[in-house]
C-alpha positions as CSV (number, residue, x, y, z in Angstrom):
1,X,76.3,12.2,-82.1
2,X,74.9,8.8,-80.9
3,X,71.4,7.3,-82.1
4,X,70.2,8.1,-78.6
5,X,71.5,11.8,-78.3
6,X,70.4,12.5,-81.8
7,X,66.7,10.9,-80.0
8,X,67.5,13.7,-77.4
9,X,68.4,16.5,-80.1
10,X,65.0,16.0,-82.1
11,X,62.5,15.8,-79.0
12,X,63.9,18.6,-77.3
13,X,63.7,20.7,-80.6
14,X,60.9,21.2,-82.8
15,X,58.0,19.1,-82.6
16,X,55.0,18.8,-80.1
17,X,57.5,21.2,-77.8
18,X,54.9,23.4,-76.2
19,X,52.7,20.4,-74.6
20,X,56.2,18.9,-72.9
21,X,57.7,22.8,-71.9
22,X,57.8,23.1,-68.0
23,X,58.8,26.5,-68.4
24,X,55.3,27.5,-70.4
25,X,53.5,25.9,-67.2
26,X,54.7,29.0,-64.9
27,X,56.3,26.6,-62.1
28,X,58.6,23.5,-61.9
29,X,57.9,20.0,-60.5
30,X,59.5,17.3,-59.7
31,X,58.8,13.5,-58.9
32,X,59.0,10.7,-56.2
33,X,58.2,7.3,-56.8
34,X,56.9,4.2,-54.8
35,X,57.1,0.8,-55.9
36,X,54.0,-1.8,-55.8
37,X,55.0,-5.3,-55.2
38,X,53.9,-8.5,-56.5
39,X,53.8,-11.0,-53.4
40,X,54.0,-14.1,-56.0
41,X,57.3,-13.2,-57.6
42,X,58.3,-11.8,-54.2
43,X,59.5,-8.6,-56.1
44,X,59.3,-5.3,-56.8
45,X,56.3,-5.0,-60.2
46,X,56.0,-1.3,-60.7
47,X,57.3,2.0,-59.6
48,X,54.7,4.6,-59.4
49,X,55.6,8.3,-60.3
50,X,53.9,10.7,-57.9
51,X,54.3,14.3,-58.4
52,X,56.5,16.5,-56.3
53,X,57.5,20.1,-56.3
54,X,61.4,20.1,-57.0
55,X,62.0,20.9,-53.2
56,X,60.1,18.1,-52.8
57,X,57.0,19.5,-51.9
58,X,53.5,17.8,-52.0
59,X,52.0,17.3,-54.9
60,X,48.5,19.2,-53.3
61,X,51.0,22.5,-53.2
62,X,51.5,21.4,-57.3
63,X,48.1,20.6,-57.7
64,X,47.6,24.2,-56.4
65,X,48.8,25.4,-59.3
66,X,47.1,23.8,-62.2
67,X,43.6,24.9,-64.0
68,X,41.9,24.5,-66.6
69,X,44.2,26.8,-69.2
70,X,47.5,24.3,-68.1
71,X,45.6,21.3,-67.1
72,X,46.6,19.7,-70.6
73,X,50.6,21.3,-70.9
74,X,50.9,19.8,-67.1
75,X,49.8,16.3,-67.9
76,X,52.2,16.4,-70.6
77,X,55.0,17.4,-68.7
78,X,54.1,15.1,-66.1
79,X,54.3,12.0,-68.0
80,X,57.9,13.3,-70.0
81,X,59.3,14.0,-66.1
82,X,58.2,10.1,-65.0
83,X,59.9,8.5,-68.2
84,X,62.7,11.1,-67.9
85,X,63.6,10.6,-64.2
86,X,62.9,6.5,-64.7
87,X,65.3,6.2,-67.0
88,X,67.7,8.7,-65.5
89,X,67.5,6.3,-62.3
90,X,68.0,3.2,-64.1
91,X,64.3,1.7,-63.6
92,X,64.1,-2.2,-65.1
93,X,60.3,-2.6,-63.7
94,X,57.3,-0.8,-64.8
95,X,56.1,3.2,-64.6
96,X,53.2,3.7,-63.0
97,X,52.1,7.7,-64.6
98,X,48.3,8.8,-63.8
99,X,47.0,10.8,-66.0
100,X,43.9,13.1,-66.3
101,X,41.4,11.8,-68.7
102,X,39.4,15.9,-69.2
103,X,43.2,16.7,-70.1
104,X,42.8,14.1,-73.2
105,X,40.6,15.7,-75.9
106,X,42.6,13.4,-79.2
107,X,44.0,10.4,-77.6
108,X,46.6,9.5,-81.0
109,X,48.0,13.2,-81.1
110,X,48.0,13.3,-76.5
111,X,49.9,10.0,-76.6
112,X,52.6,11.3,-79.3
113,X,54.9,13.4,-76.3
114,X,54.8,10.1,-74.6
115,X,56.1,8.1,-77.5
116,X,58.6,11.2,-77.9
117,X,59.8,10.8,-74.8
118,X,60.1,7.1,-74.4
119,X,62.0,6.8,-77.2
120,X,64.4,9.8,-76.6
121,X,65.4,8.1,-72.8
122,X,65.3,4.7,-74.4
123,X,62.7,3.5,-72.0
124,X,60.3,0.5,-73.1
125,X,56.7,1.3,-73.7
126,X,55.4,-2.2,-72.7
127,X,56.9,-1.4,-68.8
128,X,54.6,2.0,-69.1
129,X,50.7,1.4,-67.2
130,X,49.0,4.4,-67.3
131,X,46.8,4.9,-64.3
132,X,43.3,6.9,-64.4
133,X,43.0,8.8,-61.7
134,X,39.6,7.8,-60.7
135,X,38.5,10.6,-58.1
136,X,38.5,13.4,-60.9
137,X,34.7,13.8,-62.6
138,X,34.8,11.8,-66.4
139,X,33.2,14.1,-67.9
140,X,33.0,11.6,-71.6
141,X,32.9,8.3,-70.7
142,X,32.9,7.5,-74.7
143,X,35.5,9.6,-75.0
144,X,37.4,7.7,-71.7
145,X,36.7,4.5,-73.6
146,X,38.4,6.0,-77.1
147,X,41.4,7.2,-75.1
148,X,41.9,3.2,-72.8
149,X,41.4,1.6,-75.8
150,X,44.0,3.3,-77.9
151,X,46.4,3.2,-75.3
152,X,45.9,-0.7,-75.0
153,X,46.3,-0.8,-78.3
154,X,49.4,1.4,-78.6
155,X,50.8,-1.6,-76.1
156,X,50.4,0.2,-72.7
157,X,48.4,-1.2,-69.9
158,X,45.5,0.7,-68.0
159,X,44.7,0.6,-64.2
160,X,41.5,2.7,-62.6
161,X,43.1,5.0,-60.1
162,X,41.5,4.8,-56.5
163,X,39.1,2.8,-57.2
164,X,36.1,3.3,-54.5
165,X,36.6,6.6,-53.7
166,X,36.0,8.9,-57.1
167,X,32.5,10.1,-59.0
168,X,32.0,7.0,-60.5
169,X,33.3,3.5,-59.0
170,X,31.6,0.1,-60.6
171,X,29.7,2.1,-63.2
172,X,33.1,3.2,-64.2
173,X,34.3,-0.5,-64.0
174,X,31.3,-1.6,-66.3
175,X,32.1,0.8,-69.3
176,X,35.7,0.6,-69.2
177,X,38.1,-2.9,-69.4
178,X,41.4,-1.4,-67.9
179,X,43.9,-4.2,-67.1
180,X,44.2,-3.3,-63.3
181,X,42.0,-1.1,-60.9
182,X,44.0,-0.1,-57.2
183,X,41.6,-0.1,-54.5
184,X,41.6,2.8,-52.4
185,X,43.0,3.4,-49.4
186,X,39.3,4.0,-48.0
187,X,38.7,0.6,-48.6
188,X,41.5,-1.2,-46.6
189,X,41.9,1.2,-43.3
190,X,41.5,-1.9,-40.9
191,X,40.3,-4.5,-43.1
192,X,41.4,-7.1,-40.8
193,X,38.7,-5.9,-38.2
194,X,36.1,-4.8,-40.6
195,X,33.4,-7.2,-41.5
196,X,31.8,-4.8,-43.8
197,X,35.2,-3.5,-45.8
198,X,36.2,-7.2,-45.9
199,X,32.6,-8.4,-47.7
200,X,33.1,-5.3,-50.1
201,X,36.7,-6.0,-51.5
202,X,36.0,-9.8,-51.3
203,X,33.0,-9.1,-53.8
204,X,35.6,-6.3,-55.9
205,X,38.0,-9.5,-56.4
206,X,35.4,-11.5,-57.5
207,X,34.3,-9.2,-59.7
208,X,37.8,-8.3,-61.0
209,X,38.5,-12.1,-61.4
210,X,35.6,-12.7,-63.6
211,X,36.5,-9.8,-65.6
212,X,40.4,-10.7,-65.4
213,X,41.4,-7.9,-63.9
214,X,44.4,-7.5,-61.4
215,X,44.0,-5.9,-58.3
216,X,46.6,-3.7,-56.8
217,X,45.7,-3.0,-52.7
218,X,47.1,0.5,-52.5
219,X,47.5,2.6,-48.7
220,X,48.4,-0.6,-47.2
221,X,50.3,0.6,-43.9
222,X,50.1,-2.4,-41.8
223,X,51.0,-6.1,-41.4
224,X,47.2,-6.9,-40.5
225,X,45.7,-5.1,-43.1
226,X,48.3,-7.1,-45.8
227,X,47.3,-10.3,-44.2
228,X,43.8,-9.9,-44.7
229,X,44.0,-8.6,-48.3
230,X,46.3,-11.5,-48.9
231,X,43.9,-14.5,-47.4
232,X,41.0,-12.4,-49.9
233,X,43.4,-13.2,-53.2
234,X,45.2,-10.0,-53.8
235,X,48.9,-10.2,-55.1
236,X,50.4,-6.3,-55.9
237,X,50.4,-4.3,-52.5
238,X,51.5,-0.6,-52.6
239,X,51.9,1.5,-49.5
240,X,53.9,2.6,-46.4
241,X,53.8,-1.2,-45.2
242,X,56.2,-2.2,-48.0
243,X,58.0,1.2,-48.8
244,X,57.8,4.8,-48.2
245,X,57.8,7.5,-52.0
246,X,61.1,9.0,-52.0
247,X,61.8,12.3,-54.1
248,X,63.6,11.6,-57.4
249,X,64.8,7.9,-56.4
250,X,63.8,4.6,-56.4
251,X,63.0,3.2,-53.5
252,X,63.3,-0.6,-52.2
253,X,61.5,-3.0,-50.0
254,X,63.3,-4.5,-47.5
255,X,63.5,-7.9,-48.4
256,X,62.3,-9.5,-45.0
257,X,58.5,-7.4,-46.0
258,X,58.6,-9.9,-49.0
259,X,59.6,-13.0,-47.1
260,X,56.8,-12.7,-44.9
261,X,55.0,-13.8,-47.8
């Protein structure tokens, strides 16, 4: 048996089993992914894993499906199907994985499926940024703090999900140092011809600057609206403008997108 099927053997047998098993969820999922870019290097930065149902359904018919009693088992699962499928696909950038900080109640034992599973598909922990998804209620902030600091510490990066759209937006910002923060899609919808949008990202990447924070533009869909975000300082871009998700592949950005740069 070789080092990394032996890896395989001992995480898919005894050990933190029951907060990993799909089959204890009720229901199977799946995932697509969509890559951010980083207009400096002119290449791909990240892929982002997005759940999917495993006929590729959207992930609102998934999201259908999980409560409070699996909330915790499905976040598991979720991040152990992103690493799984990454490396399965050959991924040499980083994994975008949200996670849901009420399904976090001890971030050192939460993280341990993710270690698990990262070593078991031989897949680097520094290309891992977990992102928090932003729009669901923190119901802790302290306890939000615990868990972003331990995973910076454990050598994973952190990015605020949505940022500008959820419960909590620059109060969230001032209580928690994350690495990134993605700006909603809310924000950008025709930046280019909106004085007020433009004034409030323009202050965000100030702000982020200051704070050295990256900025990832996320829902960008067209060639105005990356223009504009562009000429305001932001370098990583995610959305339909660059590439489409697809289910269970990586997708690419056609390289004349990046030229443009």
């Amino acid at each position: 048996m070789s080092k990394q099927e032996n890896h395989l053997y001992e995480f898919k047998n005894p050990g933190c089993s029951t907060c990993r098993d799909e089959q204890a969820l009720g229901f199977e999922f799946s995932m697509a992914f969509q890559p951010i870019v980083d207009i400096r290097k002119k290449a791909i930065y990240s892929q982002e894993a997005l759940v999917r149902g495993v006929k590729a359904e959207s992930a609102a018919e998934i999201f259908k499906l999980v409560n409070d009693e699996n909330l915790y088992r499905f976040d598991q699962a979720c991040r152990v199907k992103a690493i799984a499928l990454a490396s399965r696909l050959g991924l040499n950038a980083k994994l975008n994985i949200n996670f849901l900080p009420n399904a976090i109640y001890n971030p050192e034992r939460c993280i341990r499926t993710t270690l698990e599973a990262a070593q078991a598909y031989a897949f680097p922990l520094q290309q891992i940024v977990f992102e928090i998804v932003e729009s669901e209620r923190i119901n802790d902030i302290k306890h939000m703090q615990d868990i972003v600091d331990y995973y910076k510490q454990s050598g994973f990066l952190t990015a605020i999900d949505d940022f500008g759209a959820g419960y909590s937006g620059l109060n969230l910002l001032a209580q928690l140092q994350t690495d990134m923060v993605k700006l909603d899609r809310e924000l950008i919808i025709n930046i280019n011809q909106d004085k007020k949008r433009c004034a409030i990202v323009r202050a965000v990447v100030q702000m982020c600057t200051e704070l050295s924070i990256e900025i990832i533009a996320e829902g960008v869909e067209t060639y105005e609206e990356f223009c504009s975000l562009k000429d305001l300082g932001i370098t990583y871009f995610q959305g339909y403008y660059f590439a489409r998700p697809q289910f269970e592949s990586l997708p690419q950005v056609d390289p004349d997108r990046l030229q443009e740069v």
